[in-house]
C-alpha positions in Angstrom: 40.6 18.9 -58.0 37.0 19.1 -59.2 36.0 19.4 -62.6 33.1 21.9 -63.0 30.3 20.7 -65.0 27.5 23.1 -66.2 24.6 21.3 -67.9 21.4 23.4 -69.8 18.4 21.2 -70.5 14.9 22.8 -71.0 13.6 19.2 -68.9 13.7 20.4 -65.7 12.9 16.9 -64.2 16.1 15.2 -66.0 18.4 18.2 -65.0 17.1 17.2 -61.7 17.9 13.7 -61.6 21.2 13.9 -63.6 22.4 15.9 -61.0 21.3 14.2 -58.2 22.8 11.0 -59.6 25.8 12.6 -60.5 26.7 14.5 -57.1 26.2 11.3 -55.6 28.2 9.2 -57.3 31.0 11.5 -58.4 31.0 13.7 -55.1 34.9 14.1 -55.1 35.3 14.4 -58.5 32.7 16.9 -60.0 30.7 20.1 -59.2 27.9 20.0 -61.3 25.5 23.4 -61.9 22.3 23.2 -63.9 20.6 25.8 -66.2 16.8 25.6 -67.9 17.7 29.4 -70.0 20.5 30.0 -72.1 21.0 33.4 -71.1 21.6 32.6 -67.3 24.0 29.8 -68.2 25.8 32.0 -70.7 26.5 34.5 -67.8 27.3 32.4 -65.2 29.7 31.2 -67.5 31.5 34.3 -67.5 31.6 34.2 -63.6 32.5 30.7 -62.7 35.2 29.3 -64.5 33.2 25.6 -65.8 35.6 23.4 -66.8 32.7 21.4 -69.6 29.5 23.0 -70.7 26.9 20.3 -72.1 23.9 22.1 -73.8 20.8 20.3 -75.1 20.4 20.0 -79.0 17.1 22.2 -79.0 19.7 25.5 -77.9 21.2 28.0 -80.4 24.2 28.4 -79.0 26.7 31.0 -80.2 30.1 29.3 -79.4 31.9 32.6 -79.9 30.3 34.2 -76.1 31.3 30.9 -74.4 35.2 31.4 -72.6 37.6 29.8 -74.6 39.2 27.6 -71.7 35.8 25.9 -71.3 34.8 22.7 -73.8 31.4 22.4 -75.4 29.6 19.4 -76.6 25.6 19.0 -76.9 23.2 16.6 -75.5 21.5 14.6 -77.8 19.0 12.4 -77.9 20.4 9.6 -80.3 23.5 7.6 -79.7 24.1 7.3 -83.2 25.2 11.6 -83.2 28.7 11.5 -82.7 29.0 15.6 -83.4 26.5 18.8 -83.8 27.2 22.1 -84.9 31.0 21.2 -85.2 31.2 20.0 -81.2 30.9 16.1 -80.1 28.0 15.1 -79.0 27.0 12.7 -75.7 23.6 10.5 -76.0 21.7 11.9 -72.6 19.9 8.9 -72.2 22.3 6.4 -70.9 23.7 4.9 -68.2 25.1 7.1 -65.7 28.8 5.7 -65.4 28.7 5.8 -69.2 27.4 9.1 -69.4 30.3 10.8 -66.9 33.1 9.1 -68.8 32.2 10.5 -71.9 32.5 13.7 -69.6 36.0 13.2 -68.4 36.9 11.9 -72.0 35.7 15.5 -73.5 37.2 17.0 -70.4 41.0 15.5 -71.3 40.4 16.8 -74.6 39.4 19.8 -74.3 40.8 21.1 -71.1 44.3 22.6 -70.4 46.9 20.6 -68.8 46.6 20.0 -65.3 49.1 21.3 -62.3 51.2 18.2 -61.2 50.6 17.6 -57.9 53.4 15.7 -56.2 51.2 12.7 -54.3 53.3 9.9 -52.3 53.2 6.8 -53.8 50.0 4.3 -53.1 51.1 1.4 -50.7 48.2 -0.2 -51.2 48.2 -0.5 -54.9 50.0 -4.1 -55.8 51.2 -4.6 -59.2 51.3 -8.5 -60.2 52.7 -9.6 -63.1 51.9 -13.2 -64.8 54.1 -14.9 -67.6 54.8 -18.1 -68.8 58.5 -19.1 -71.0 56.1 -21.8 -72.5 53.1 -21.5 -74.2 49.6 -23.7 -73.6 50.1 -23.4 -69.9 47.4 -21.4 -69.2 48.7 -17.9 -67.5 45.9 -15.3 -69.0 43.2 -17.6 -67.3 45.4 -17.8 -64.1 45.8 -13.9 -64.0 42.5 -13.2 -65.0 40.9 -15.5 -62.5 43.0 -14.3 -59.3 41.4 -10.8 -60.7 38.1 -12.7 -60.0 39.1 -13.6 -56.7 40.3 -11.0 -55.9 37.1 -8.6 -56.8 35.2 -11.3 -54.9 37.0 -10.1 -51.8 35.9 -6.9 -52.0 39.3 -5.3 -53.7 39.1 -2.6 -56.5 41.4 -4.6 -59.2 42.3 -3.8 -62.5 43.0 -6.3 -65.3 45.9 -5.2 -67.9 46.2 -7.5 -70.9 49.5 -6.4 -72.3 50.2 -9.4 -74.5 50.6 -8.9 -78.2 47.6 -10.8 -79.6 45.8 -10.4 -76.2 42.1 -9.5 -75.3 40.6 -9.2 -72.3 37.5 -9.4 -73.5 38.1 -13.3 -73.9 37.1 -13.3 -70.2 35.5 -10.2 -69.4 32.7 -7.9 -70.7 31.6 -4.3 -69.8 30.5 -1.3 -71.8 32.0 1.5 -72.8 33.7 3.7 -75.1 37.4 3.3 -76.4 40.0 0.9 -76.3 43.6 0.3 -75.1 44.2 2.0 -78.8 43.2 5.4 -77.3 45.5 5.1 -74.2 48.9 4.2 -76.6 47.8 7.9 -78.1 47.4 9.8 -74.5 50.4 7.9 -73.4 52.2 9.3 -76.6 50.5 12.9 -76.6 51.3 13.2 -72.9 54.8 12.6 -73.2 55.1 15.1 -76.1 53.6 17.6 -74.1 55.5 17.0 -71.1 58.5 17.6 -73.2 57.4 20.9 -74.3 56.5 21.9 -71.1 59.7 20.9 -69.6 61.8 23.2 -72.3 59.4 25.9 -71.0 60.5 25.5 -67.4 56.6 24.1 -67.0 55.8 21.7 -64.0 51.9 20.7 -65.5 51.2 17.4 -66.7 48.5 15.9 -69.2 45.9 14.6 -68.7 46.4 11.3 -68.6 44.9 10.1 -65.4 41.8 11.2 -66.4 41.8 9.7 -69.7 42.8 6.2 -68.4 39.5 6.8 -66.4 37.2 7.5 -69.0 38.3 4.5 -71.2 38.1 1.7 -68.7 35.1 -0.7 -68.1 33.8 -3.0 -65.6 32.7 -6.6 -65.8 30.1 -8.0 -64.0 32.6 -9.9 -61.6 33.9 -6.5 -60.8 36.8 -6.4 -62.4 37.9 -3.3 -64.1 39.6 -3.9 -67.5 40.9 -2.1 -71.2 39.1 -3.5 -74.5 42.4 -4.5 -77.0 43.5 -2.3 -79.4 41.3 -2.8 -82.5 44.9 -4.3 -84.2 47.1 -6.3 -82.8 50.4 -4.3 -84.2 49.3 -1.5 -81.9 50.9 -2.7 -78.9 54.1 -2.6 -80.9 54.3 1.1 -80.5 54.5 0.9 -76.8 58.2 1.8 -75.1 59.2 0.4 -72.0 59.0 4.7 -70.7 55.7 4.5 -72.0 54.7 1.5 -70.1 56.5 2.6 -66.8 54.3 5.4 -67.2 51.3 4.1 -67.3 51.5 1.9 -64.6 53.4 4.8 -62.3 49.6 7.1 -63.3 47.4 3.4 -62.7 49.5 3.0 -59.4 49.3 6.7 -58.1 46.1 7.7 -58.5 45.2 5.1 -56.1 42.0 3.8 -57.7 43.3 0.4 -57.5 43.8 -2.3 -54.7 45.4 -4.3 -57.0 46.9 -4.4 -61.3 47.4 -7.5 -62.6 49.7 -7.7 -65.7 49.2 -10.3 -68.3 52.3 -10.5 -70.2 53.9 -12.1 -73.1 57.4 -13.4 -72.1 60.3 -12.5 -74.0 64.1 -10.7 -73.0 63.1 -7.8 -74.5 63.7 -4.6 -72.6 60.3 -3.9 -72.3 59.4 -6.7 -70.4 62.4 -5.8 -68.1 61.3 -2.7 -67.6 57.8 -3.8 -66.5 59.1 -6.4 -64.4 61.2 -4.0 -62.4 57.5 -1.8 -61.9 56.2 -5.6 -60.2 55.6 -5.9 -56.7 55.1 -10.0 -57.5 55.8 -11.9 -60.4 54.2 -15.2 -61.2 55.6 -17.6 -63.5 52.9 -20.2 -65.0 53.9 -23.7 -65.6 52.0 -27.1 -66.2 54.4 -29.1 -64.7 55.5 -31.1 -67.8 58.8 -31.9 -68.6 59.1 -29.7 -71.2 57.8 -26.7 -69.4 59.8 -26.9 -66.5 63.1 -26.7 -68.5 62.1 -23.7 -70.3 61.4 -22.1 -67.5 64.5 -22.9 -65.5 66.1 -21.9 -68.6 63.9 -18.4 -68.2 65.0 -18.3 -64.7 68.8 -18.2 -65.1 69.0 -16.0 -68.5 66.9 -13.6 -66.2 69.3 -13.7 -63.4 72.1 -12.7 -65.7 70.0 -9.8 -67.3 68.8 -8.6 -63.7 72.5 -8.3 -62.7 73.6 -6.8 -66.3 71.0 -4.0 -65.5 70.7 -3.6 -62.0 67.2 -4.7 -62.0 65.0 -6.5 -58.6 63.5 -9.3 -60.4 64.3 -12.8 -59.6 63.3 -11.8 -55.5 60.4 -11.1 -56.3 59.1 -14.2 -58.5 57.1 -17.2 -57.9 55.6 -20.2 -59.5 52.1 -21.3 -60.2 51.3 -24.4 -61.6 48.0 -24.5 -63.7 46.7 -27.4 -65.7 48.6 -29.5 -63.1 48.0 -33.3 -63.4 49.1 -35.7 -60.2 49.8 -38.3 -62.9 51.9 -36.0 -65.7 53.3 -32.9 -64.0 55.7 -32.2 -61.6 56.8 -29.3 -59.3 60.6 -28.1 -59.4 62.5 -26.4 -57.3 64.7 -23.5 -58.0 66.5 -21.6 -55.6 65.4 -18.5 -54.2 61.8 -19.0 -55.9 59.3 -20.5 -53.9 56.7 -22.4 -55.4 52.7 -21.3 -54.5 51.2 -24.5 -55.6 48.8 -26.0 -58.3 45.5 -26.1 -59.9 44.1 -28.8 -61.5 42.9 -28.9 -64.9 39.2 -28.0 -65.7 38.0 -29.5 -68.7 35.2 -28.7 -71.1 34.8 -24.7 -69.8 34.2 -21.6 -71.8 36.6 -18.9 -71.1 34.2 -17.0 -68.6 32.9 -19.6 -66.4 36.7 -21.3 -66.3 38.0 -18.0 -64.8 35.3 -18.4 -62.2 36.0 -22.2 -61.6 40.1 -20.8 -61.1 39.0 -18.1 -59.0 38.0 -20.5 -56.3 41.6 -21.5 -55.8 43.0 -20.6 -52.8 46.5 -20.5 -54.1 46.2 -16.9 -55.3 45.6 -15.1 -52.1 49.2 -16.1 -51.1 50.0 -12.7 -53.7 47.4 -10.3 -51.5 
């Protein structure tokens, strides 16, 4: 489905290049029409059924002879304009990615709730969770640099910092507008409404898929990521249902080669529940003593809550050792869970260029 975008601008030349940019880019997912005079938009309007109108700041528009199913928000010329004549407002001048997901974020606002299409699951789309039972060890650098490798081999991958305190803007950086706040509030809003809808007899959705678009960025490396919420207690007010959720929309919209998970470890149902959702799970140890009994420990209190709840967990899990000294650390084995080997410890790095020594590791494309 296409959403169709009508744009009025008295600048002929920027109507002309917007348009050109965005057809090209977003081919499959808009259908863009132009206007230079209010009254031709204002009737076309009536004839096609736009989905978002954007009008420059200079028009007079009177709201009341645009359709009702359509949403309106004005071009502006500042940034700093967040709304104009009681609509939000979108900076023209900005870069173009920016520019179309403040689009799709008015367009989940505004719009009605989309039909559900049934779509088959993505094979492609691998979720790969990382945890560690001990702390220190180093598993948001590993998961974030297999992200890195993976990007680097031409795969569309998705970070997903899901830990309490986490951020994934420890490692990467990107612009754009939101933060993993906004997506605890669709994920909320879109299970209210599929509620209601479901006492009506209604088989629509939300619009959730589109708002996960609009709020993610890209970091230079190419991976795709969430900024954290702006608190930490946030991430609190996430269910396990929610979470499933989210990464059944993430998984079947297909956008992805790969989601990697960065998780806090805990026997929480959550965590469960998100584990069950893995296609690979990665357990992080160092290799000390230490380490390695709390996470044999992990191992076997897992096994007993995987049979408890008819869960697929332990066959799918692995171990990565990171930090891994020849001299202090040492691999175990445990049955059933086959070791993927271990990277030595980098000293002396900042976050971003440490990711990018890890990603050089072969040891990560073992979970491809």
């Amino acid at each position: 489905m296409k959403i169709k975008l009508a744009i009025l601008e008295h600048d002929k030349l920027y109507l002309k290049r917007v348009k050109a940019i965005l057809e090209k880019r977003y081919a499959d997912k808009l259908e863009v029409y132009t206007f230079s005079e209010l009254e031709i938009a204002i009737e076309n309007l009536k004839n096609v059924k736009v989905d978002l109108f954007l009008a420059d700041e200079s028009f007079d528009i009177e709201h009341v002879k645009v359709p009702s199913k359509c949403g309106v928000a004005y071009l502006v010329d500042s940034p700093e304009i967040k709304t104009l004549n009681g609509k939000p407002a979108i900076c023209k001048f900005q870069k173009c990615d920016l520019l179309y997901k403040q689009m799709l974020n008015l367009y989940a606002e505004n719009a009605p709730s989309i039909e559900r299409v049934q779509t088959e699951q993505t094979e492609g789309t691998r979720i790969i969770g990382f945890f560690s039972p001990s702390g220190g060890t180093g598993c948001s650098t590993a998961a974030a640099a297999c992200a890195v490798r993976f990007a680097s081999q031409s795969q569309k991958v998705l970070y997903l910092n899901l830990e309490l305190l986490g951020d994934a803007e420890i490692f990467f950086h990107g612009e754009g507008n939101g933060d993993f706040g906004d997506i605890i509030y669709a994920l909320k809003a879109n299970a209210n409404q599929l509620m209601k809808q479901s006492d009506k007899g209604e088989k629509k959705g939300g619009n959730l898929a589109i708002r996960l678009e609009s709020l993610v960025r890209q970091d230079s490396t190419g991976v795709h990521y969430y900024a954290a919420t702006k608190l930490a207690l946030d991430m609190q007010e996430l269910t396990g249902e929610e979470l499933r959720q989210l990464l059944e929309e993430l998984r079947k919209s297909g956008g992805y080669d790969a989601i990697l998970l960065d998780l806090d470890f805990s026997f929480a149902h959550p965590l469960l529940q998100i584990l069950s959702e893995c296609d690979s799970i990665v357990m992080v140890s160092d290799g000390s003593a230490v380490t390695n009994q709390k996470l044999e420990r992990a191992v076997a209190s897992l096994g007993i809550l995987e049979q408890q709840e008819e869960r697929r967990i332990q066959q799918k899990m692995c171990i990565l050792y990171n930090r891994f000294s020849t001299k202090t650390s040492q691999m175990i084995e445990i049955e059933g869970i086959k070791n993927i080997g271990g990277i030595k410890r980098f000293e002396g790095y900042q976050p971003e260029l440490l990711i990018k020594q890890l990603a050089n590791q072969s040891e990560f494309d073992v979970l491809r």
